[in-house]
Chimera marker file (.cmm) of the C-alpha trace (Angstrom):
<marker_set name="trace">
<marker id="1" x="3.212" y="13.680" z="24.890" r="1" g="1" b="0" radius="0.5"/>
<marker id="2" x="3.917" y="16.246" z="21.998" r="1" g="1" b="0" radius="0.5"/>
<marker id="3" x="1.987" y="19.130" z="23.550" r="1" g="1" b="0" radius="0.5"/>
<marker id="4" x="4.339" y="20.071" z="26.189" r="1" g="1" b="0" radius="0.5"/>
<marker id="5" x="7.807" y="19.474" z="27.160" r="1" g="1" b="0" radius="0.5"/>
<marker id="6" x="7.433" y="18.673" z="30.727" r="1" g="1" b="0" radius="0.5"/>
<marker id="7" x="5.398" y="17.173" z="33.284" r="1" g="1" b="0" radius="0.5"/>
<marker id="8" x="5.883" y="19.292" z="36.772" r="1" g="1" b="0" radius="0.5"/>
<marker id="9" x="4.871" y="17.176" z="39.629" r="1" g="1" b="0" radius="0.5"/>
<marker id="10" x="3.929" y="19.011" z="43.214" r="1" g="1" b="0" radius="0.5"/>
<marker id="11" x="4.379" y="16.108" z="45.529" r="1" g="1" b="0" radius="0.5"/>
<marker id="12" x="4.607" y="18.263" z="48.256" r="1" g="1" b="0" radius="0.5"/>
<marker id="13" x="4.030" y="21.666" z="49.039" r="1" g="1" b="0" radius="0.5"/>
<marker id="14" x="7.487" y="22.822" z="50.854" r="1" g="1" b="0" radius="0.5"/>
<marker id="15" x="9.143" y="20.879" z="48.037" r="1" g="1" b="0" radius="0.5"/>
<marker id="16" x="10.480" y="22.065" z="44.321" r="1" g="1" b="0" radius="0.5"/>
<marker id="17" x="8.657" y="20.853" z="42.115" r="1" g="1" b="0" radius="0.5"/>
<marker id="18" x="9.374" y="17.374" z="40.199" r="1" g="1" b="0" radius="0.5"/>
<marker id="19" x="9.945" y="18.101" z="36.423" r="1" g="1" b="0" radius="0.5"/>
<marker id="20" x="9.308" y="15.372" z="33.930" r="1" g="1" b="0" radius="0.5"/>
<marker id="21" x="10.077" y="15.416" z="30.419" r="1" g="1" b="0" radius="0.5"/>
<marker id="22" x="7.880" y="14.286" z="28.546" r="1" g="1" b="0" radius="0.5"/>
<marker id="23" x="9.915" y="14.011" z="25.028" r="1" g="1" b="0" radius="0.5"/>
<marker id="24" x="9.999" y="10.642" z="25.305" r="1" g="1" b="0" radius="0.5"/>
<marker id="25" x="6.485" y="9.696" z="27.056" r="1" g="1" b="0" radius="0.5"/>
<marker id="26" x="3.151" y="8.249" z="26.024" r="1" g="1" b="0" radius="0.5"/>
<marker id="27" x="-0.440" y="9.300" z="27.128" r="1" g="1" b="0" radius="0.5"/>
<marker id="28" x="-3.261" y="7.051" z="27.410" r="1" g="1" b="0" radius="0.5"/>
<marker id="29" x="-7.042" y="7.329" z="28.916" r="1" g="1" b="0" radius="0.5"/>
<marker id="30" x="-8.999" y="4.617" z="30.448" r="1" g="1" b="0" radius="0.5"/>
<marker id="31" x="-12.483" y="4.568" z="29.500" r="1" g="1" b="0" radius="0.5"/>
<marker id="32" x="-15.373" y="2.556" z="31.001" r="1" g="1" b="0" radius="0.5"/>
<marker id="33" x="-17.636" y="1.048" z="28.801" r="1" g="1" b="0" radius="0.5"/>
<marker id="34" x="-20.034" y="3.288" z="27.090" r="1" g="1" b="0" radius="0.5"/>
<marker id="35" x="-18.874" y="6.391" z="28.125" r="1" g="1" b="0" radius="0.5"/>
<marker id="36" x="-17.643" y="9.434" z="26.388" r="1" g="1" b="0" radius="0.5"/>
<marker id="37" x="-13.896" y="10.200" z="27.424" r="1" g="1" b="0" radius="0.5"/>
<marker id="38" x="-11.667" y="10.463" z="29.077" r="1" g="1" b="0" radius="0.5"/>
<marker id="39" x="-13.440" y="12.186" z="31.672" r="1" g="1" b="0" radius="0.5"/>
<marker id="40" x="-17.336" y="10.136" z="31.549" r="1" g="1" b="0" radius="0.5"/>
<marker id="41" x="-20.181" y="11.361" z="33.290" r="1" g="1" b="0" radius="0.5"/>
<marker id="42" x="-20.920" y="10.306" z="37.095" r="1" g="1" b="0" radius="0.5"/>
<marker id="43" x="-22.889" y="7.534" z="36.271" r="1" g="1" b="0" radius="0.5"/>
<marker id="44" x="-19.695" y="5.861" z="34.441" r="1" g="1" b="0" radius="0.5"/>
<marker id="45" x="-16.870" y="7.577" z="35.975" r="1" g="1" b="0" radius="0.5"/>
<marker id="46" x="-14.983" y="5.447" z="39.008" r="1" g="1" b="0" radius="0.5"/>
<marker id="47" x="-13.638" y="6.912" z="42.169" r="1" g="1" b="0" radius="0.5"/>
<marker id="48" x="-9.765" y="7.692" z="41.694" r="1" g="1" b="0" radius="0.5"/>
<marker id="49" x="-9.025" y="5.251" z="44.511" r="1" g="1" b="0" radius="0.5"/>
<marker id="50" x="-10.855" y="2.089" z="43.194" r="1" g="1" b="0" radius="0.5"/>
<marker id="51" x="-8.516" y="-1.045" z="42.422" r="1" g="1" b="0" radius="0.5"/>
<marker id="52" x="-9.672" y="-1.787" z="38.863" r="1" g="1" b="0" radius="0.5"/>
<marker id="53" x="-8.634" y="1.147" z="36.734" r="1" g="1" b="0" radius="0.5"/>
<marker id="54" x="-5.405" y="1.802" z="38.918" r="1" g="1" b="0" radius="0.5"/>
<marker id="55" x="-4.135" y="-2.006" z="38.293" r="1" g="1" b="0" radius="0.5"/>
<marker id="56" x="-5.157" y="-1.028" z="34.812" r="1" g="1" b="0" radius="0.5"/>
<marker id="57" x="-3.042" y="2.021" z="34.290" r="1" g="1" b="0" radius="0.5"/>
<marker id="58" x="0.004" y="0.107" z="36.030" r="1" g="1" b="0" radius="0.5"/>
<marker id="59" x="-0.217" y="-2.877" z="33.641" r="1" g="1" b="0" radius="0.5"/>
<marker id="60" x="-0.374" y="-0.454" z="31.045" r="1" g="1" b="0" radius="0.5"/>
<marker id="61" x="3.140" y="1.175" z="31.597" r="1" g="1" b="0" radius="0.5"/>
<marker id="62" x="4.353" y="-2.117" z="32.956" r="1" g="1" b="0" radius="0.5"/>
<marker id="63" x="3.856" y="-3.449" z="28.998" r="1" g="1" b="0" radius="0.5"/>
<marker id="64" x="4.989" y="0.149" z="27.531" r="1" g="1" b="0" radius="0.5"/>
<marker id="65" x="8.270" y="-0.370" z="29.734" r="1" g="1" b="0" radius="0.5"/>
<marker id="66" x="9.138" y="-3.795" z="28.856" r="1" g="1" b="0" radius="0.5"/>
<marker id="67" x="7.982" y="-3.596" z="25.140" r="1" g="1" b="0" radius="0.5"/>
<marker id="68" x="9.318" y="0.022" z="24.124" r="1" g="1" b="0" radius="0.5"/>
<marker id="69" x="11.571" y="2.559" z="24.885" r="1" g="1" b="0" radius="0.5"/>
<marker id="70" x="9.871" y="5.195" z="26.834" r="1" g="1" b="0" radius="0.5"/>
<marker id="71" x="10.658" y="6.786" z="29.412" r="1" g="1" b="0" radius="0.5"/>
<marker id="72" x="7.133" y="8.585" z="30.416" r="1" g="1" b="0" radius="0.5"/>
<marker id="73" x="3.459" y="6.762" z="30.941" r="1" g="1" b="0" radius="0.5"/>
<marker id="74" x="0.720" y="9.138" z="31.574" r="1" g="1" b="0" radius="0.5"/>
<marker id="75" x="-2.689" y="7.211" z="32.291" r="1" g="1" b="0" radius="0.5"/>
<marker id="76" x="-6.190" y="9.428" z="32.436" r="1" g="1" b="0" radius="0.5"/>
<marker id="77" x="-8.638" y="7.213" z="34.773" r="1" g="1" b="0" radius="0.5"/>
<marker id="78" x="-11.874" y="7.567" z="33.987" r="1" g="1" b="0" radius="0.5"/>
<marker id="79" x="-12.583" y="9.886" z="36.520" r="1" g="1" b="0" radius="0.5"/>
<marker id="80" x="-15.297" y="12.404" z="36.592" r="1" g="1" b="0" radius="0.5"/>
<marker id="81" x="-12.582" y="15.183" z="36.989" r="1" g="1" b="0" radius="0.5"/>
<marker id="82" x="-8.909" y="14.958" z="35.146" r="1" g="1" b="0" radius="0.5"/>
<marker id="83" x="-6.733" y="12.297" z="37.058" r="1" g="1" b="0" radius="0.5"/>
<marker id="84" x="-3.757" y="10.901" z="35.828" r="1" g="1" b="0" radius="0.5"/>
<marker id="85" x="-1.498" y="8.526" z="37.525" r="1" g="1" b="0" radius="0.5"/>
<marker id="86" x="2.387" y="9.114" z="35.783" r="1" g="1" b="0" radius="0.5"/>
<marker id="87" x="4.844" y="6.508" z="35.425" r="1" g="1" b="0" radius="0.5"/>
<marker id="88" x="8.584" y="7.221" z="35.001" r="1" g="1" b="0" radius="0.5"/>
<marker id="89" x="10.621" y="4.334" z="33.598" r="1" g="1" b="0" radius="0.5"/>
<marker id="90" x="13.177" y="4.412" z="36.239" r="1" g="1" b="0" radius="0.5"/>
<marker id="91" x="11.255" y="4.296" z="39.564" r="1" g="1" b="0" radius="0.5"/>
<marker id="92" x="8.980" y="1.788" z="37.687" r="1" g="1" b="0" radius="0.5"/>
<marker id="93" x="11.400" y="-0.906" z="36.863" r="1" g="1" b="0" radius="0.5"/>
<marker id="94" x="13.433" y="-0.268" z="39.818" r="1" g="1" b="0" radius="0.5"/>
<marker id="95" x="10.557" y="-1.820" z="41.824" r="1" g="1" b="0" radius="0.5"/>
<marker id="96" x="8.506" y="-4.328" z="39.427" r="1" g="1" b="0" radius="0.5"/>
<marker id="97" x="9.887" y="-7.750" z="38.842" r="1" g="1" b="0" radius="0.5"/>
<marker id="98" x="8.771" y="-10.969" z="36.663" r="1" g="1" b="0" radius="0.5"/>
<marker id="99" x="6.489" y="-11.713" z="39.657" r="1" g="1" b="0" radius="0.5"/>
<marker id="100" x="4.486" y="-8.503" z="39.347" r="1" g="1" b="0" radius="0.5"/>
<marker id="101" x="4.476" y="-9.133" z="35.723" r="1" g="1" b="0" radius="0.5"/>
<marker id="102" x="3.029" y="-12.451" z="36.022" r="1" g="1" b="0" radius="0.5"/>
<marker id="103" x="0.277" y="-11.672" z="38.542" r="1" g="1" b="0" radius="0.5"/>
<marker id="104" x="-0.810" y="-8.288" z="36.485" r="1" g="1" b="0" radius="0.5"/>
<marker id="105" x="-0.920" y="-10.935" z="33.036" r="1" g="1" b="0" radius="0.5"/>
<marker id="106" x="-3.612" y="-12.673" z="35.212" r="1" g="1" b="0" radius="0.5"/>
<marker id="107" x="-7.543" y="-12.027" z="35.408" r="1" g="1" b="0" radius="0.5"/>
<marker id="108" x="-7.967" y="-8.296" z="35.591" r="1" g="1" b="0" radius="0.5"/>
<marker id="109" x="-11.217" y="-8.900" z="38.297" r="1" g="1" b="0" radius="0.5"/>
<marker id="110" x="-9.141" y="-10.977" z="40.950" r="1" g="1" b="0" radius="0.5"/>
<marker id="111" x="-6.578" y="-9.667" z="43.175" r="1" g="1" b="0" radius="0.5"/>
<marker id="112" x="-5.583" y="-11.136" z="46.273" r="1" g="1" b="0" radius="0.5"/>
<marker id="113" x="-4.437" y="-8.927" z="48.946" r="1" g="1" b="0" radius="0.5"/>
<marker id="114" x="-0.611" y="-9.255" z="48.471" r="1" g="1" b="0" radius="0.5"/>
<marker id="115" x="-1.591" y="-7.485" z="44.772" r="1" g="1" b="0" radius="0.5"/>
<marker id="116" x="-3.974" y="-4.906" z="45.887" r="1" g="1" b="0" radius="0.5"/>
<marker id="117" x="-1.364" y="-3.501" z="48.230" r="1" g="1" b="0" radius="0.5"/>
<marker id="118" x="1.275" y="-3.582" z="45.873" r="1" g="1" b="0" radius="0.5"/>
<marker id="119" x="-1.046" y="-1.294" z="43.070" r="1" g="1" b="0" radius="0.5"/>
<marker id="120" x="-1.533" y="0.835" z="45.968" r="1" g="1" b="0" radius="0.5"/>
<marker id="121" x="2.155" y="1.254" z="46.617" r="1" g="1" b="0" radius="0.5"/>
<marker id="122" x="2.771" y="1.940" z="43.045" r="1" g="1" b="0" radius="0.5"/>
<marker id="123" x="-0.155" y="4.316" z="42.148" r="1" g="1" b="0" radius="0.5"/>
<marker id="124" x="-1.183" y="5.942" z="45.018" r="1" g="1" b="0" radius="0.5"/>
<marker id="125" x="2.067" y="8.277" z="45.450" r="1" g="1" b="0" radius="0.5"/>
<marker id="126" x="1.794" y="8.749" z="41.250" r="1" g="1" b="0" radius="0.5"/>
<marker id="127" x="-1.793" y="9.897" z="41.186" r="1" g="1" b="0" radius="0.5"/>
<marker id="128" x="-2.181" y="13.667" z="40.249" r="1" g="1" b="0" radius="0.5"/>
<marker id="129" x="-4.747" y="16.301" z="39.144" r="1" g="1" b="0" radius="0.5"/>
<marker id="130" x="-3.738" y="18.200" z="36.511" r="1" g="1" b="0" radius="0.5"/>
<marker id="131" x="-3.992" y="21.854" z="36.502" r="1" g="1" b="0" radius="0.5"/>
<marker id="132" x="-2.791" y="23.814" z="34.027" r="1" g="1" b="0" radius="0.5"/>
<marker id="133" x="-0.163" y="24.233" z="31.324" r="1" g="1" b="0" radius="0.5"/>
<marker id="134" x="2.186" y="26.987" z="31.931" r="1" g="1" b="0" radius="0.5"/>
<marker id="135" x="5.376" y="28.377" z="30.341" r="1" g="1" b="0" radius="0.5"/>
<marker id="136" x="8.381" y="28.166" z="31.151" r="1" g="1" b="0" radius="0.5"/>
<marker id="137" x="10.283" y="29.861" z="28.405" r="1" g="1" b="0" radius="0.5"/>
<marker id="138" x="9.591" y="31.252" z="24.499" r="1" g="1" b="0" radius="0.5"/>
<marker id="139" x="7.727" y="28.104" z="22.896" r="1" g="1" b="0" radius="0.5"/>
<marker id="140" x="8.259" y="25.791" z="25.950" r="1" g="1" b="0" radius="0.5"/>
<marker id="141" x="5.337" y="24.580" z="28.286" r="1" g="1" b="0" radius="0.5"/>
<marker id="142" x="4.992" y="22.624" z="31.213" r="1" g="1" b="0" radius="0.5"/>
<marker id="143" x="1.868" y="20.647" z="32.426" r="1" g="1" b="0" radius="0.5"/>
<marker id="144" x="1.402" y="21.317" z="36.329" r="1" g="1" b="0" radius="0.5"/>
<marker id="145" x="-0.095" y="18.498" z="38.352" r="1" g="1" b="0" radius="0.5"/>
<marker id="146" x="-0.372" y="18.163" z="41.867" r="1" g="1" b="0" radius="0.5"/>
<marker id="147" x="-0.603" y="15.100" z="44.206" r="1" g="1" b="0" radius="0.5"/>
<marker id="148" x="-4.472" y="13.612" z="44.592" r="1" g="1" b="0" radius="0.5"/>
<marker id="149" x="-3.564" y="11.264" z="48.040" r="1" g="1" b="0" radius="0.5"/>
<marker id="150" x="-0.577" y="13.430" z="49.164" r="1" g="1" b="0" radius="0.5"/>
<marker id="151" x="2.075" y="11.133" z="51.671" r="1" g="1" b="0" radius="0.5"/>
<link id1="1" id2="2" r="1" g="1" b="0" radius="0.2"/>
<link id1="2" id2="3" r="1" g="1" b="0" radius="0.2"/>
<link id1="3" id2="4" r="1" g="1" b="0" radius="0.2"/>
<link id1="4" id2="5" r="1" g="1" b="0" radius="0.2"/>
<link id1="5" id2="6" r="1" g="1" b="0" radius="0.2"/>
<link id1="6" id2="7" r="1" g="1" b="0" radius="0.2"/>
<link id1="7" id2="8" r="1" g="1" b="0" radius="0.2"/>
<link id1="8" id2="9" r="1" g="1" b="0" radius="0.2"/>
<link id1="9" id2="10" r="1" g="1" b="0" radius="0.2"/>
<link id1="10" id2="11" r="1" g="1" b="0" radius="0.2"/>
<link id1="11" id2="12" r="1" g="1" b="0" radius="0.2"/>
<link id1="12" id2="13" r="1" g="1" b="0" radius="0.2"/>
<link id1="13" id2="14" r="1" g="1" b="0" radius="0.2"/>
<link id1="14" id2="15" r="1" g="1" b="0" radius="0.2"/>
<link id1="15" id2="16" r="1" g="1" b="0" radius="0.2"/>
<link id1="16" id2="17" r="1" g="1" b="0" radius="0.2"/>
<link id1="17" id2="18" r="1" g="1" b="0" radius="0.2"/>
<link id1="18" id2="19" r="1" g="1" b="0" radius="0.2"/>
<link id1="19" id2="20" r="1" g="1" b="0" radius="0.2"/>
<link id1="20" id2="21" r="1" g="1" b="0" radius="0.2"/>
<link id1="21" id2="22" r="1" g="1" b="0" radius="0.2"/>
<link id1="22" id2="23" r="1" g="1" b="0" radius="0.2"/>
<link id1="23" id2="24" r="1" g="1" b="0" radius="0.2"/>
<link id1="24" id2="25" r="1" g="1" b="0" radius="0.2"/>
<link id1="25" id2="26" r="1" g="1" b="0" radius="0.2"/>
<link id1="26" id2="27" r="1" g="1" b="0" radius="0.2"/>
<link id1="27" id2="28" r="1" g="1" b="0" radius="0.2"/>
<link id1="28" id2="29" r="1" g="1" b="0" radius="0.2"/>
<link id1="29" id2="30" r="1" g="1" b="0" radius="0.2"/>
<link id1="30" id2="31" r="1" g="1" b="0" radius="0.2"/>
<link id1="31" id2="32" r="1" g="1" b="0" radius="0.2"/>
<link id1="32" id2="33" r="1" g="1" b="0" radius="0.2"/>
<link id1="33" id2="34" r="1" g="1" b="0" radius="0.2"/>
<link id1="34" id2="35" r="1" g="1" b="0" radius="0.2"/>
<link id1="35" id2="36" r="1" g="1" b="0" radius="0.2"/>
<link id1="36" id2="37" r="1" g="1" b="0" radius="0.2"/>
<link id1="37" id2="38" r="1" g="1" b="0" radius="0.2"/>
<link id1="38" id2="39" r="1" g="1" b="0" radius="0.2"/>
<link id1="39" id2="40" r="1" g="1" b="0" radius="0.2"/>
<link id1="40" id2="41" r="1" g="1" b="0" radius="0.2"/>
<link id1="41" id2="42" r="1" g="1" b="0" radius="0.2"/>
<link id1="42" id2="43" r="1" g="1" b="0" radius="0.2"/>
<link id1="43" id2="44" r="1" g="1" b="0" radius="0.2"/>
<link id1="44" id2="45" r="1" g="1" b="0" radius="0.2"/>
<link id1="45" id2="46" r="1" g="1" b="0" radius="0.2"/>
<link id1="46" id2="47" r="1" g="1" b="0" radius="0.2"/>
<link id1="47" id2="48" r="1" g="1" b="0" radius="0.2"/>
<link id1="48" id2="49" r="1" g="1" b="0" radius="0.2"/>
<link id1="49" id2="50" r="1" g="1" b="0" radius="0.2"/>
<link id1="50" id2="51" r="1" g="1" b="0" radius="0.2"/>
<link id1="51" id2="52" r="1" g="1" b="0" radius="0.2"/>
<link id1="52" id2="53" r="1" g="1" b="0" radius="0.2"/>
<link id1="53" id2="54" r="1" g="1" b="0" radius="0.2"/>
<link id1="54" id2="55" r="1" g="1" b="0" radius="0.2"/>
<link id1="55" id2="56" r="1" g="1" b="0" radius="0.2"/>
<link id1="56" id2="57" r="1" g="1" b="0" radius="0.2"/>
<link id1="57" id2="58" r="1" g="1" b="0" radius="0.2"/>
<link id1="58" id2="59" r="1" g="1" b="0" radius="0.2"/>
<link id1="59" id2="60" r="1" g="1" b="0" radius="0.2"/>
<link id1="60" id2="61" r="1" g="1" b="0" radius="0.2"/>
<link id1="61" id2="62" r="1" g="1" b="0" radius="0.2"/>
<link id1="62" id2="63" r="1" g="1" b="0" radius="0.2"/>
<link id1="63" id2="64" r="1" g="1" b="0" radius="0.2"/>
<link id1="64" id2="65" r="1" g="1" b="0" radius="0.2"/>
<link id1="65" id2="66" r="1" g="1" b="0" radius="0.2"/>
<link id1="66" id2="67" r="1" g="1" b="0" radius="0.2"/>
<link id1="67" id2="68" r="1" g="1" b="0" radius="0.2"/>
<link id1="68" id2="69" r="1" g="1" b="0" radius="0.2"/>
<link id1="69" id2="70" r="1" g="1" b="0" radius="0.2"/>
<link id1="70" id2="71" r="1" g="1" b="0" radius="0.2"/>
<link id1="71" id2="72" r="1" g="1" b="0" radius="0.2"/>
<link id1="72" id2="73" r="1" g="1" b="0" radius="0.2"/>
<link id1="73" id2="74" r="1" g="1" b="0" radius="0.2"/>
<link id1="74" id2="75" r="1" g="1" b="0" radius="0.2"/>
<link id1="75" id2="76" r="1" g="1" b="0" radius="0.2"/>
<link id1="76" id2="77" r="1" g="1" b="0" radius="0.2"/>
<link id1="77" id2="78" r="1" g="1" b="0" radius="0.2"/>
<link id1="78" id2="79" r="1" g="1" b="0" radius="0.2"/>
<link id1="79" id2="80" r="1" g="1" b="0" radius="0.2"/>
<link id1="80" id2="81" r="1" g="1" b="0" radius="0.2"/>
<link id1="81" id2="82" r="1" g="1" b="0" radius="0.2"/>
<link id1="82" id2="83" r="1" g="1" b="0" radius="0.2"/>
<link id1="83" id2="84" r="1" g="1" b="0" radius="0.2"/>
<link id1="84" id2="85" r="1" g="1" b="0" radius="0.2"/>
<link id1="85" id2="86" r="1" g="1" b="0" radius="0.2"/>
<link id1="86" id2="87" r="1" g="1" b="0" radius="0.2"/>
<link id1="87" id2="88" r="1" g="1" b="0" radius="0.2"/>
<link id1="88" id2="89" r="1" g="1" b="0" radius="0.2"/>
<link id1="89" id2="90" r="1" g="1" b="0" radius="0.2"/>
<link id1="90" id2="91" r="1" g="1" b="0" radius="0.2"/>
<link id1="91" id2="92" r="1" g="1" b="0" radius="0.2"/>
<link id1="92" id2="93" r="1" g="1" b="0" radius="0.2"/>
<link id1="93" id2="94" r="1" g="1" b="0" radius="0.2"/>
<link id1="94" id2="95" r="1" g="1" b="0" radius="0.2"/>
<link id1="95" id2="96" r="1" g="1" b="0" radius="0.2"/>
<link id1="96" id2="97" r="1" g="1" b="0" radius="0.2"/>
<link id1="97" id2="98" r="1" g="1" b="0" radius="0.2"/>
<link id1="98" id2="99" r="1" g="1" b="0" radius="0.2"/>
<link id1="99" id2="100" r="1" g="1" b="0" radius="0.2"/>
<link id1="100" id2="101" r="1" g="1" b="0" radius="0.2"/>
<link id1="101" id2="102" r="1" g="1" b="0" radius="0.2"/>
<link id1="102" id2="103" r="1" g="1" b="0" radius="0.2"/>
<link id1="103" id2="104" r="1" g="1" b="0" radius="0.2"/>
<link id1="104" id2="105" r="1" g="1" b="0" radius="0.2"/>
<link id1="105" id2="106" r="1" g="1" b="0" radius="0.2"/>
<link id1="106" id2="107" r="1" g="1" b="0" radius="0.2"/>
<link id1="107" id2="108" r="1" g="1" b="0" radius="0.2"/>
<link id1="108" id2="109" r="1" g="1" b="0" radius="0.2"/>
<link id1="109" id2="110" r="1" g="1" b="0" radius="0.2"/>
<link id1="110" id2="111" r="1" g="1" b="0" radius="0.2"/>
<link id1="111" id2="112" r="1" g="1" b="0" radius="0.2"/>
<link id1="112" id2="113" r="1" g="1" b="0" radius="0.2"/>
<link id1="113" id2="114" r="1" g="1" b="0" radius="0.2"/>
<link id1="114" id2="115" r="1" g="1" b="0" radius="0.2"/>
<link id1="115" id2="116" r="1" g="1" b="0" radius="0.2"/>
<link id1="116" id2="117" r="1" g="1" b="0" radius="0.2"/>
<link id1="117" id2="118" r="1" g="1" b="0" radius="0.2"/>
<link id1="118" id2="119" r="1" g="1" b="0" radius="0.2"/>
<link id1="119" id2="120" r="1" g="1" b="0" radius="0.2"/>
<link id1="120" id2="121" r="1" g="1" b="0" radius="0.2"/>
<link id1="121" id2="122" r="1" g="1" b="0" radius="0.2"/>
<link id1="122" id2="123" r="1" g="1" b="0" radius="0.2"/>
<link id1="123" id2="124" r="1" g="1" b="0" radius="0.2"/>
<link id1="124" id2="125" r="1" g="1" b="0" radius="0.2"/>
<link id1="125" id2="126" r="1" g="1" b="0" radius="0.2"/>
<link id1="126" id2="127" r="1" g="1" b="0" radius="0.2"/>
<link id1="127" id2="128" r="1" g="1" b="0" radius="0.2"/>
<link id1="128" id2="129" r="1" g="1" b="0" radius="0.2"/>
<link id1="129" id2="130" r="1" g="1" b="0" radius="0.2"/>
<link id1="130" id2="131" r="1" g="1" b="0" radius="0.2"/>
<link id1="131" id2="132" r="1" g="1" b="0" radius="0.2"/>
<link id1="132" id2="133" r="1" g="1" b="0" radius="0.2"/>
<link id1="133" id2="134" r="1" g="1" b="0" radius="0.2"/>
<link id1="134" id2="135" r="1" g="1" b="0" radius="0.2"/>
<link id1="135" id2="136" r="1" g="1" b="0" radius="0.2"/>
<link id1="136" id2="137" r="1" g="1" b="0" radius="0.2"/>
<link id1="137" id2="138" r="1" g="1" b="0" radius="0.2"/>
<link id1="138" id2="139" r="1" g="1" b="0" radius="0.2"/>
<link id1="139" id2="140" r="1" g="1" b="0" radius="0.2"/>
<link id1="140" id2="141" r="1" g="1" b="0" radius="0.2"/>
<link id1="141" id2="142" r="1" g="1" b="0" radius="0.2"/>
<link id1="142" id2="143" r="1" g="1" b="0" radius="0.2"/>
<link id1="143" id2="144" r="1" g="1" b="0" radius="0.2"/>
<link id1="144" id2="145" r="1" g="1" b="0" radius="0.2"/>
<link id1="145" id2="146" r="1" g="1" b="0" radius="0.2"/>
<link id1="146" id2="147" r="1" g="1" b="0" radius="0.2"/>
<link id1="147" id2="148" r="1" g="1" b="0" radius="0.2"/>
<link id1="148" id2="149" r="1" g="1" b="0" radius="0.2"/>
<link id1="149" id2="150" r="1" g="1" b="0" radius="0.2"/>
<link id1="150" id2="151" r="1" g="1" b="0" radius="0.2"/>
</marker_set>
């Protein structure tokens, strides 16, 4: 990530927060065609809850986990407001298999329902709003997000 050292996660408000780091993490942002991004104006931004850019972002880390070594995928959906959807290599690979793998490798505009529930199960509890960087110490900084779907 290179900006900050951390990625603090409110998953839920009683809770501590979740802290990331992000030494070893990659940030990407989905774009839909023709738009300026990663945050496009209403007429090309999606809703953070559609299917397509979700399956998207979790292919994406899928191939970052199998084909390098980090430990951290951030994804920016091309949301009209900041979204992100944050993928830690460990809870990732503990629940994807060669099955998964195999179904996201296929047509990016079909999913049958077994699919679409398992992107749901996957993203859904990752998707956050950023909202702000703050310190936490002399030259270190944390990026706060909290939940978008909450449990």
């Amino acid at each position: 990530m290179g900006v900050v050292e951390s990625v603090s996660l409110m998953t839920d408000p009683v809770e501590p927060l979740h802290v990331v780091p992000a030494r070893n993490g990659i940030y990407f942002a989905l774009c839909s065609v023709r738009a300026n991004c990663p945050y496009p104006a209403r007429s090309a931004a999606w809703p953070a809850a559609a299917f397509r850019p979700r399956r998207q972002a979790l292919e994406l880390a899928v191939r970052v986990f199998s084909r390098t070594t980090a430990d951290l995928v951030v994804v920016a959906l091309p949301t009209r407001s900041p979204t992100w959807i944050v993928f830690e290599r460990a809870d990732v690979f503990a629940e994807v298999g060669a099955t998964l793998r195999d179904q996201l490798a296929g047509d990016p505009g079909f999913a049958d329902a077994g699919l679409r529930a398992i992107v749901d199960r996957l993203t859904r509890e990752r998707t956050f709003v950023p909202l702000e960087v703050m310190s936490v110490g002399p030259g270190r900084e944390t990026f706060v997000a909290v939940a978008h779907f909450g449990k």
